[in-house]
C-alpha positions in Angstrom: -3.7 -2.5 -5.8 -3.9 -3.2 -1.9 -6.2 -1.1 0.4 -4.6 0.6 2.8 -6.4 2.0 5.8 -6.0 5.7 4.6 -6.6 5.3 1.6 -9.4 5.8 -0.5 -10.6 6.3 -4.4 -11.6 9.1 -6.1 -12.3 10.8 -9.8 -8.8 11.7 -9.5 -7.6 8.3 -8.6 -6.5 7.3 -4.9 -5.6 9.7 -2.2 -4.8 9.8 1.4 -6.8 11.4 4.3 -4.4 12.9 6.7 -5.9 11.1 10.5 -4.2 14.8 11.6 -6.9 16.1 9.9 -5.0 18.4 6.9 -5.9 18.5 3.4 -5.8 14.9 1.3 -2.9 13.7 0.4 -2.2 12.1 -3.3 -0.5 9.0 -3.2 2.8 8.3 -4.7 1.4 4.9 -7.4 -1.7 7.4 -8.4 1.0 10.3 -9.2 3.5 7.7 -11.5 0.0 6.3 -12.9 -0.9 9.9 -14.0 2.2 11.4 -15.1 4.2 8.6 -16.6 3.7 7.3 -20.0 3.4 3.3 -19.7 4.3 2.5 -23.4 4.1 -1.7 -22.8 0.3 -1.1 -21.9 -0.9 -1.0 -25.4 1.2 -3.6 -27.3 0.5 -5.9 -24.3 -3.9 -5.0 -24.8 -3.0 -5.2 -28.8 -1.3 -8.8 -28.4 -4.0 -9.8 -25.8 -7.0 -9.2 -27.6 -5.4 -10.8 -31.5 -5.0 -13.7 -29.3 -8.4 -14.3 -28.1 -9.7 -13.0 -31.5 -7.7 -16.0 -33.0 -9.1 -18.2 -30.8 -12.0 -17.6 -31.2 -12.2 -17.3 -34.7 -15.4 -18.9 -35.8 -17.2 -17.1 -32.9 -16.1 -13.7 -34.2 -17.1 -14.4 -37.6 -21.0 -15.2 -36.5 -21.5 -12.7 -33.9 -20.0 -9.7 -36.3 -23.1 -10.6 -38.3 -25.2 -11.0 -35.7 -24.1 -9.3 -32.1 -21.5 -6.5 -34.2 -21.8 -4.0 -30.1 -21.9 -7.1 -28.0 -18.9 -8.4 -29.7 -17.3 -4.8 -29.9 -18.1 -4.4 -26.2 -16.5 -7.5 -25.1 -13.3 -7.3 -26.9 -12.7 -3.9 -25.5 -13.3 -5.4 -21.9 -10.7 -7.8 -22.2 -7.4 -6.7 -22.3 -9.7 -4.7 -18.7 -10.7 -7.8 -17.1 -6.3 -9.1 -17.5 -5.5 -6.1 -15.8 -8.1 -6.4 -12.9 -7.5 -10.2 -12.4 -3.5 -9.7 -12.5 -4.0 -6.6 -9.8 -6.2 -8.6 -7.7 -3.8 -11.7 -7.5 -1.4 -9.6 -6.7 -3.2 -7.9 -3.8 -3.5 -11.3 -2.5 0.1 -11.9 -2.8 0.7 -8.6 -1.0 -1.5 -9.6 1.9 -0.5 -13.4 2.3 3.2 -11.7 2.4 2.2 -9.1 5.2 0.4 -12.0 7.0 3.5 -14.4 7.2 5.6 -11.3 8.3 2.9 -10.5 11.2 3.2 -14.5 12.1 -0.5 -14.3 11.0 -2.9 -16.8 9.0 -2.7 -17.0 5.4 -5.6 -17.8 4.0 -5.4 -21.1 1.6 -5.4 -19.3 -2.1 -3.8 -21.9 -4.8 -3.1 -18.9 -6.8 -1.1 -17.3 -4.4 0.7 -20.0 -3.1 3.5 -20.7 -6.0 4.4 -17.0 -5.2 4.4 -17.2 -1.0 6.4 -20.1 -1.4 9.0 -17.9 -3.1 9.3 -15.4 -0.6 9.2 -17.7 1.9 12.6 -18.8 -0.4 13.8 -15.5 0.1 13.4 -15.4 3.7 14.8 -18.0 3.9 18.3 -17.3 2.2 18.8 -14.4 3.5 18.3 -15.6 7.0 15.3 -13.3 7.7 13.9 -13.1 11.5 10.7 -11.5 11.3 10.9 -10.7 14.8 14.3 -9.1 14.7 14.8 -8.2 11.5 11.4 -6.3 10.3 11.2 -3.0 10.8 7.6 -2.7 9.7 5.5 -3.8 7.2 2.5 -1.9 5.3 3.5 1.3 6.5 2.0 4.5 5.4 4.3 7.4 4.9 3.6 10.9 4.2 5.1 14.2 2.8 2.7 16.8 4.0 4.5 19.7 3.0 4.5 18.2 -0.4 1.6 16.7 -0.4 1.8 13.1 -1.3 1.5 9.9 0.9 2.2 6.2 0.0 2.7 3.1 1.9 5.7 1.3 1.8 5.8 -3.0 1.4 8.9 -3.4 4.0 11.2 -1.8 5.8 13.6 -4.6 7.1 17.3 -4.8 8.4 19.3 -7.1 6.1 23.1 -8.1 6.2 24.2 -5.9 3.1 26.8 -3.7 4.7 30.7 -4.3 5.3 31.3 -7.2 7.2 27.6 -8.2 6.9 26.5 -4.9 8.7 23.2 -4.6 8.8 21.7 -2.0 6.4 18.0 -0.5 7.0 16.2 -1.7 3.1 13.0 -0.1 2.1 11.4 -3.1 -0.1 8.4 -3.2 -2.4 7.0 -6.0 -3.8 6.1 -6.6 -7.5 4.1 -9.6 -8.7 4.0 -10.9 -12.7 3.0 -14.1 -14.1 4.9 -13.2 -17.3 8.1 -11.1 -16.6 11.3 -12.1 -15.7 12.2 -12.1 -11.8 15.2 -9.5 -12.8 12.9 -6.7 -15.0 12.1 -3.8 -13.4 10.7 -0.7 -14.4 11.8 3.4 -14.4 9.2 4.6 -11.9 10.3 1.8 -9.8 13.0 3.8 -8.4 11.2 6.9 -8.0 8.4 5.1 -6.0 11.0 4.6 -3.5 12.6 7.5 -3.8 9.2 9.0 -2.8 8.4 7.1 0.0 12.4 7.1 1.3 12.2 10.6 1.5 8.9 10.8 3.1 8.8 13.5 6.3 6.6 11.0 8.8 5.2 7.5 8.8 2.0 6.4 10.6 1.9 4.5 13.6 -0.9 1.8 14.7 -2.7 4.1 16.6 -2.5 6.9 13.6 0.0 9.1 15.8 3.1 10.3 13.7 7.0 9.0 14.0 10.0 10.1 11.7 10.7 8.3 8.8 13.1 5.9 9.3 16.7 6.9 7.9 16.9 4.1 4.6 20.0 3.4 3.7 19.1 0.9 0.4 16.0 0.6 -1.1 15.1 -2.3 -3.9 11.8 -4.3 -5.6 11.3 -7.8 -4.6 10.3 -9.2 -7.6 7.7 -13.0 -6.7 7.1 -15.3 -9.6 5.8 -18.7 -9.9 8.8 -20.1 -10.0 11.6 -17.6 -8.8 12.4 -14.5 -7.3 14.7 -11.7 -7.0 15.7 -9.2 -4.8 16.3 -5.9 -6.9 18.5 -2.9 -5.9 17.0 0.3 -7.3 18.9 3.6 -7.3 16.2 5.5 -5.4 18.4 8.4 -4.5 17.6 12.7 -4.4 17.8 12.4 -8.1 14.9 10.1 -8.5 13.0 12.1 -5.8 13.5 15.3 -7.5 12.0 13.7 -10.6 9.2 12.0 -8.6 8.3 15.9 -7.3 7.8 16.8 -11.1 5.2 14.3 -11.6 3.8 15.1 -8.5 3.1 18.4 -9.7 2.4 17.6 -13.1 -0.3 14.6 -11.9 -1.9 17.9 -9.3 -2.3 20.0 -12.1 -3.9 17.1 -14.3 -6.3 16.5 -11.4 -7.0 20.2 -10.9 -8.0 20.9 -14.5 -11.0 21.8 -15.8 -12.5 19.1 -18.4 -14.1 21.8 -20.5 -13.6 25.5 -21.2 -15.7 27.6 -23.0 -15.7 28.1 -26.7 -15.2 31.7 -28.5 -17.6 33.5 -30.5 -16.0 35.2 -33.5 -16.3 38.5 -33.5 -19.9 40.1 -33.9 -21.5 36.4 -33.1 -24.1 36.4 -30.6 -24.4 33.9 -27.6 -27.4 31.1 -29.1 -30.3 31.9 -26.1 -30.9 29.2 -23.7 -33.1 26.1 -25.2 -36.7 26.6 -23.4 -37.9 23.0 -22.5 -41.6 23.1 -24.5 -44.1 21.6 -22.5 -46.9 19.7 -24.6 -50.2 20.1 -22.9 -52.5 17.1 -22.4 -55.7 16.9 -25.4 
């Protein structure tokens, strides 16, 4: 997950502070994270974990015998540490993109660079200028009045339209080392139907300017070894169904964790425990 300058973590996963100074704002990947049911997760932990089991078979048979938690422990973590390393990669896929789109430095990462090289492919085909073409890049966008706030990959002017007119895209870009360049997933399309039908984006200087009318918006999907420029159907119909997880995630992250239990009827309240304090012989 990149870091944008608004942005920050919390109990309830991230949210925006408003630099106007209203209340916080939820943003749009931490509302889809809370309200939609990711059913690949937990084959994808299950398959994970059998396969380091398997591999390290003779290992798992001595340390159930002897280190039964620590072995418990570490094959919970792992199907964790995936998910942290793949997020992290693609953070620094996300950044070197933004940096070649600003014309600035990209850091040497050997990791990363199978993936820039794609959408410097992609660029490329499409005849991209950065200069002329790029609308902005790592943009935060917000819904006050509904609360949310996200920011958006790419918003870039690309030759889609009749007669090659150009057509304002809203892009965002997904990162796998595993899945095809042409998969996508549901709450793709309302992630972009969120941040399409945002009221205001954020300038440098944190002062507000309309959101850009979008006319297309799409995932750019970078892989090792290809890519793939995805059109999603982020339309009113995906943003009315990104507003009922928005309000499902803002109940989830208003809820109490406990509630108090009932007494049956004639039971008495136990009194409080008094702490006994053992006096010195």
């Amino acid at each position: 997950m990149t870091d944008p300058k608004h942005a920050r973590d919390t109990d309830n996963g991230r949210y925006y502070t408003d630099p106007a100074g209203g209340p916080d704002l939820v943003s749009v990947t931490n509302v889809l994270d809370t309200s939609v049911n990711k059913r690949a997760l937990m084959p994808w932990a299950v398959k994970l974990t059998v396969e380091w089991a398997l591999d390290h078979r003779m290992e798992i048979a001595r340390r159930a015998i002897t280190d039964r938690d620590g072995l418990t422990k570490q094959l919970k973590q792992i199907h964790r540490d995936a998910r942290e390393s793949a997020a992290d990669l693609g953070d620094r896929i996300h950044k070197a993109a933004e940096n070649r789109v600003l014309g600035a430095p990209v850091a040497s990462d050997p990791e990363v660079a199978s993936y820039l090289d794609q959408f410097d492919r992609w660029v490329a085909l499409w005849g991209i200028h950065f200069d002329s073409d790029v609308y902005a890049t790592e943009i935060t966008c917000m819904h006050r009045r509904l609360g949310y706030a996200g920011t958006a990959d790419l918003v870039i002017w690309l030759p889609t339209g009749p007669n090659r007119r150009r057509e304002l895209w809203l892009i965002d870009y997904k990162t796998s080392a595993t899945r095809s360049a042409k998969s996508v997933y549901p709450e793709n399309t309302q992630q972009l139907a969120a941040l399409r039908y945002c009221e205001t984006v954020l300038l440098p200087d944190d002062t507000d300017a309309p959101m850009p009318r979008i006319q297309r918006a799409g995932v750019l999907n970078l892989r090792r070894k290809s890519h793939a420029l995805v059109e999603m159907p982020a339309g009113r119909d995906a943003h009315r169904a990104f507003r009922g997880a928005l309000q499902n995630a803002i109940w989830h992250h208003a809820a109490p964790s406990t509630y108090p239990a009932l007494l049956a009827p004639g039971q008495k309240a136990a009194a409080p425990r008094r702490r006994t304090i053992r006096k010195a012989a």
